[in-house]
FIDRENVEX-210076 format. One line per 2 residues: number of its first residue (from 1); their letters; for each residue x, y, z of C-alpha. Coordinates in steps of 0.2 Angstrom, whole numbers, plus 5000, padded with zeros to 4 digits. Layout:
residues N
NUM = a = X/Y/Z ~ ... $
//
This chain:
residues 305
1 = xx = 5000/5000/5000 ~ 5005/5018/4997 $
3 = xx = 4997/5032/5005 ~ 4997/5050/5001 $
5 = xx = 4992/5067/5007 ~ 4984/5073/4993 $
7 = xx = 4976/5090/4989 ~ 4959/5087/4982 $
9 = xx = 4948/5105/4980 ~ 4950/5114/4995 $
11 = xx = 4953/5096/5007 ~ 4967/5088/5012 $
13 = xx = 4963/5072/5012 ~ 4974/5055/5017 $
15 = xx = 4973/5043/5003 ~ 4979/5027/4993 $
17 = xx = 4987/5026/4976 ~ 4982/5010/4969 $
19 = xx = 4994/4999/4955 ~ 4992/5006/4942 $
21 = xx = 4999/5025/4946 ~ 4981/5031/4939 $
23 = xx = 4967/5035/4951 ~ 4968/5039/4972 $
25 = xx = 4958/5031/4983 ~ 4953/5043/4998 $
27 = xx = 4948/5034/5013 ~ 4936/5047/5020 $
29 = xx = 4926/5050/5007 ~ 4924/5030/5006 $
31 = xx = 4921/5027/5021 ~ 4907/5040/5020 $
33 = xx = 4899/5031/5006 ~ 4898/5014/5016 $
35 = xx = 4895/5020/5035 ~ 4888/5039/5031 $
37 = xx = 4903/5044/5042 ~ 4923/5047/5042 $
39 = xx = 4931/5034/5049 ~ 4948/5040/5045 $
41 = xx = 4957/5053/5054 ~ 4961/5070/5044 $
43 = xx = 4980/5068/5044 ~ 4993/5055/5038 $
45 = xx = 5002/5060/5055 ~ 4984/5053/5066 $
47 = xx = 4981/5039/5054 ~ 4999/5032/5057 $
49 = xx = 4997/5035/5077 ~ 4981/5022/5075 $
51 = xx = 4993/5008/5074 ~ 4989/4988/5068 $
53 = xx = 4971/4997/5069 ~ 4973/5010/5055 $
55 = xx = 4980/4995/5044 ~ 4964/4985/5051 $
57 = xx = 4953/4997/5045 ~ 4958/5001/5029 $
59 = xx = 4961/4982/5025 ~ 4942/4982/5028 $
61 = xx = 4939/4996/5021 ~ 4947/4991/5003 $
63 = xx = 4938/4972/5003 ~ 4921/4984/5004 $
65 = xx = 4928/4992/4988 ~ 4932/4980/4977 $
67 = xx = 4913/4975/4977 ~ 4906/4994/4974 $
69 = xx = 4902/4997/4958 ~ 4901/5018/4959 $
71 = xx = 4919/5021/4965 ~ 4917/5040/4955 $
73 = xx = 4913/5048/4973 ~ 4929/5042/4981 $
75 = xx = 4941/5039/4968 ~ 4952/5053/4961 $
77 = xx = 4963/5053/4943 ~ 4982/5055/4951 $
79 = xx = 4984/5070/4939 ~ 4967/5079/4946 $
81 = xx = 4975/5080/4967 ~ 4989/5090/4970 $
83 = xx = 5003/5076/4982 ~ 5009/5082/4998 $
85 = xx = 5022/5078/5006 ~ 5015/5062/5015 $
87 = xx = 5019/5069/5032 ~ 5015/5088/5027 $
89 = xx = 5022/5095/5045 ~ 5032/5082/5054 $
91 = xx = 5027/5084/5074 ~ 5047/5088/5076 $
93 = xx = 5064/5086/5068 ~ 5067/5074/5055 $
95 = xx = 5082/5064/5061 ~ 5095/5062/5048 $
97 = xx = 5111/5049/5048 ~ 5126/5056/5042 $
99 = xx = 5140/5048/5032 ~ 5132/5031/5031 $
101 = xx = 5141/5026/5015 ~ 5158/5023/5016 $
103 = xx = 5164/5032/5000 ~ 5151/5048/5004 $
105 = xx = 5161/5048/5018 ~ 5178/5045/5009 $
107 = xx = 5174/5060/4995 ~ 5168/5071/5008 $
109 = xx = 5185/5073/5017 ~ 5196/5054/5018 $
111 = xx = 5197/5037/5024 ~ 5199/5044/5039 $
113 = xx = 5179/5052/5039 ~ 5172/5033/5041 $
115 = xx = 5163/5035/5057 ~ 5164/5025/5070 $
117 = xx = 5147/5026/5077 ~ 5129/5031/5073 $
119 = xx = 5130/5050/5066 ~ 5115/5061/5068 $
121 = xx = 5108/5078/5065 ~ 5091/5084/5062 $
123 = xx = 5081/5096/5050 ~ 5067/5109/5053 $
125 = xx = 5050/5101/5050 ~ 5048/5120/5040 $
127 = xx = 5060/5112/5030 ~ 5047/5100/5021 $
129 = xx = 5039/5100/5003 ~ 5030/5088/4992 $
131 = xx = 5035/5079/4977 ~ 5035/5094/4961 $
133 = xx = 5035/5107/4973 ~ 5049/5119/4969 $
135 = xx = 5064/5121/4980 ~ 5069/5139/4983 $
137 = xx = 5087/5145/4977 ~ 5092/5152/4992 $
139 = xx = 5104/5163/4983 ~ 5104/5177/4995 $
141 = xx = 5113/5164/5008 ~ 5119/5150/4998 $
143 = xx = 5131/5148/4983 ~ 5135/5131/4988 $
145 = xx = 5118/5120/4989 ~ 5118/5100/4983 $
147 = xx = 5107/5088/4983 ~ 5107/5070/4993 $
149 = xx = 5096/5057/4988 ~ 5091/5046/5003 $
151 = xx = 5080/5033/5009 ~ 5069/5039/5024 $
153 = xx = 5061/5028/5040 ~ 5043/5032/5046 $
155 = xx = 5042/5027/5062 ~ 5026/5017/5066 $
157 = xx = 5022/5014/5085 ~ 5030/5023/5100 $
159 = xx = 5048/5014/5107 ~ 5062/5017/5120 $
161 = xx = 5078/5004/5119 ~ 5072/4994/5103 $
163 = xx = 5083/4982/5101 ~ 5090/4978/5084 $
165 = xx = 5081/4961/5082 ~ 5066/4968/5085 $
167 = xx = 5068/4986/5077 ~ 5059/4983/5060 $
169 = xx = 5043/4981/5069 ~ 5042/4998/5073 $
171 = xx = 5042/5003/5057 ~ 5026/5010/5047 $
173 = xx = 5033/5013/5029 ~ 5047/5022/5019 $
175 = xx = 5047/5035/5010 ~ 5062/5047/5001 $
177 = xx = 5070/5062/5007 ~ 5083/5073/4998 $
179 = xx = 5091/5082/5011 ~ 5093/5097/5002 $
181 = xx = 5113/5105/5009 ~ 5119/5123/5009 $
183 = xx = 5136/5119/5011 ~ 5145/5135/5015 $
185 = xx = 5134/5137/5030 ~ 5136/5120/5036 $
187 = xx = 5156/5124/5033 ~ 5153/5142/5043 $
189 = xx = 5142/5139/5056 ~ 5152/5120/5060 $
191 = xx = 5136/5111/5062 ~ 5125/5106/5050 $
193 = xx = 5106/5111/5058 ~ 5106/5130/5050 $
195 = xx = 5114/5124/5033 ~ 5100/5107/5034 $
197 = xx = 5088/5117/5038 ~ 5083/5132/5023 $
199 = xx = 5065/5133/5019 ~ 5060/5120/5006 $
201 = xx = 5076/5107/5008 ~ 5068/5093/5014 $
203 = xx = 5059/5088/4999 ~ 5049/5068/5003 $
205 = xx = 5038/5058/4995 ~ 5028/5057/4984 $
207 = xx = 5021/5045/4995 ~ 5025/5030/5010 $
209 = xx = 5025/5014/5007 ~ 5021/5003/5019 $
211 = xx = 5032/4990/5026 ~ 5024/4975/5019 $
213 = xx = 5028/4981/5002 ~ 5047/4979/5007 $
215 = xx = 5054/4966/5016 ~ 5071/4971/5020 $
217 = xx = 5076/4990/5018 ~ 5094/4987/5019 $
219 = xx = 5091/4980/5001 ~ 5088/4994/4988 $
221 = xx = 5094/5002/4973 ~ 5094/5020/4975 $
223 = xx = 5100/5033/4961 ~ 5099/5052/4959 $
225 = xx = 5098/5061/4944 ~ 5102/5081/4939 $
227 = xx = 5096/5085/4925 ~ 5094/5067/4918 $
229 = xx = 5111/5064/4922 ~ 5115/5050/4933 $
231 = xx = 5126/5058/4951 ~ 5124/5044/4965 $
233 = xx = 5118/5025/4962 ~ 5120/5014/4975 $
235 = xx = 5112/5002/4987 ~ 5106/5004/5004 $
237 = xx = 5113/4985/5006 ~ 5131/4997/5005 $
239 = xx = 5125/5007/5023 ~ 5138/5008/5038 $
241 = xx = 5124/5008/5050 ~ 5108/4995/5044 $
243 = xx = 5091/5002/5048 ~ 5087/4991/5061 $
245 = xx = 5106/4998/5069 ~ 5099/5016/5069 $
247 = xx = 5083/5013/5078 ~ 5092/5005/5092 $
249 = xx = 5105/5020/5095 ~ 5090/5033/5093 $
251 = xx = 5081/5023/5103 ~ 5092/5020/5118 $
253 = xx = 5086/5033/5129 ~ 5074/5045/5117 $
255 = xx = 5060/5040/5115 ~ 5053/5037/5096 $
257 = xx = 5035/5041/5091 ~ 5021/5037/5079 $
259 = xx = 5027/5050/5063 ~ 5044/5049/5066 $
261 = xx = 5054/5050/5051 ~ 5073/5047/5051 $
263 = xx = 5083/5049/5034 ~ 5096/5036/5034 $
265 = xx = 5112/5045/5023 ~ 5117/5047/5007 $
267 = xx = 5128/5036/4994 ~ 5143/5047/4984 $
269 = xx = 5140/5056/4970 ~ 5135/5071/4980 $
271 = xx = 5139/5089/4972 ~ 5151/5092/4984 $
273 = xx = 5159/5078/4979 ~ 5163/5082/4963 $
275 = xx = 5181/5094/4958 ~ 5177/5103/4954 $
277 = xx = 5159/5104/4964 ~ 5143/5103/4955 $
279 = xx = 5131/5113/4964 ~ 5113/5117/4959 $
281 = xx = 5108/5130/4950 ~ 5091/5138/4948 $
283 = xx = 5080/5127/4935 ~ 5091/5109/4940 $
285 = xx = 5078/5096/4941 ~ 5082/5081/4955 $
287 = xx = 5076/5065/4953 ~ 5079/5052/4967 $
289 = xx = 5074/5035/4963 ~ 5072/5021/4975 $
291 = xx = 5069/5002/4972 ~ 5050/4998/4980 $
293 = xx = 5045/5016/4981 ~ 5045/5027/4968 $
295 = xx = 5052/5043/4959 ~ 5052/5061/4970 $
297 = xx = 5056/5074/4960 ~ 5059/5093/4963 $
299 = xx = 5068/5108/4955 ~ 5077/5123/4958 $
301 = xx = 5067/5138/4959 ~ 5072/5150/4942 $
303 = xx = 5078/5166/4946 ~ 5066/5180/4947 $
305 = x = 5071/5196/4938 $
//
């Protein structure tokens, strides 16, 4: 299953996209067809909090539509809603694993950069856009901003010393995150939040797919392209830290919650990487593809004149 947040008139409604990558199905306005109410939540971010029960009902609520014959009230063409990010406004920080490849961390700096441990920062949920939603130039503060491709973890019930074995089941789904970098700030200020953080550089989406879809996260192909040109394409099979090894170190004495999302670092091929570098510049269009989940795609606001 994939699930949305998906403009539709002048709602925000949480939906499905079904196989084909044609039509939407939103829950509340199904679930008002069958019961005459909405049995859904108004936001990914509740609907997620529901646990096993959110999955129950929409497991029920999708047997009920495949023997309706008038689906027109509650089923959208894909190109007629506007796609959200699936978490619009994350309830606090997107966590965000550092150097988690070995050759980012080589081309950023040396050998020498391969950490050791678990390295984390976080981005501003005011960071956060949808799939086709522009990503501002910044140009008045940057010169220096890149592009990092990355798989993301939606964090699906509340936990506090996971351990690894059992880490996976705390998941809800995955989604794609490119963590946006002005890298002159990140160089100036010496930590990354300000630098991570500019309006509009957390691009995710376009949707979350749920776990069931993917058996084993640290198993996928990921590439990003500029412009059509191929920059990074790796595999998460490559990460320093697994998944299931991240959730236990964020987990050992912070709590995680429902809506959580944690990005979990970039391959090389990063624009910083590159000598000379290849930043973006307004009008670049970045494509980040994972296996399992999809395209999200954004592009550098134009200049204005």
């Amino acid at each position: 299953m994939r699930f949305v947040t998906v403009k539709y008139g002048n709602k925000e409604e949480v939906g499905l996209v079904e196989t084909e990558d044609t039509k939407i199905l939103l829950l509340n306005p199904a679930a008002e067809v069958r019961t005459g109410q909405k049995n859904f939540p108004s936001s990914m971010l509740e609907c997620i909090a529901l646990g096993e029960t959110f999955m129950e009902q929409v497991n029920d609520l999708l047997e009920w539509v495949t023997s309706y014959e008038q689906t027109d009230t509650f089923y959208i063409p894909l190109e007629e809603g506007k796609l959200l990010a699936p978490i619009p406004r994350p309830s606090k920080n997107i966590f965000c694993v550092g150097k988690n490849y070995a050759e980012h961390a080589i081309e950023m700096g040396s050998a020498a950069d391969i950490p050791e441990h678990v390295m984390v920062f976080t981005k501003a949920p005011t960071s956060v856009i949808g799939s086709d939603e522009p990503v501002l130039n910044h140009q008045n503060v940057t010169s220096q901003l890149d592009y990092e491709g990355e798989l993301a973890v939606i964090i699906g019930k509340k936990g506090r010393a996971v351990k690894k074995e059992e880490a996976l089941d705390y998941i809800f789904g995955y989604t794609i995150i490119n963590d946006v970098t002005a890298r002159d700030l990140q160089s100036r200020h010496k930590q990354f939040f300000i630098g991570k953080s500019l309006d509009t550089t957390c691009p995710m989406g376009p949707w979350i797919v749920h776990k069931s879809m993917i058996g084993d996260p640290n198993q996928l192909t990921i590439e990003t392209r500029i412009n059509g040109e191929v920059r990074q394409r790796s595999n998460t099979k490559n990460f320093i830290f697994p998944v299931e090894e991240v959730i236990s170190v964020l987990s050992a004495g912070m709590t995680l919650e429902p809506g959580d999302i944690i990005a979990t670092g970039t391959p090389a091929g990063v624009g910083k990487g590159f000598k000379p570098p290849k930043f973006l510049r307004p009008g670049d269009t970045m494509e980040i593809t994972i296996e399992k989940i999809g395209t999200l795609k954004n592009s550098i606001e134009e200049n204005s004149f």
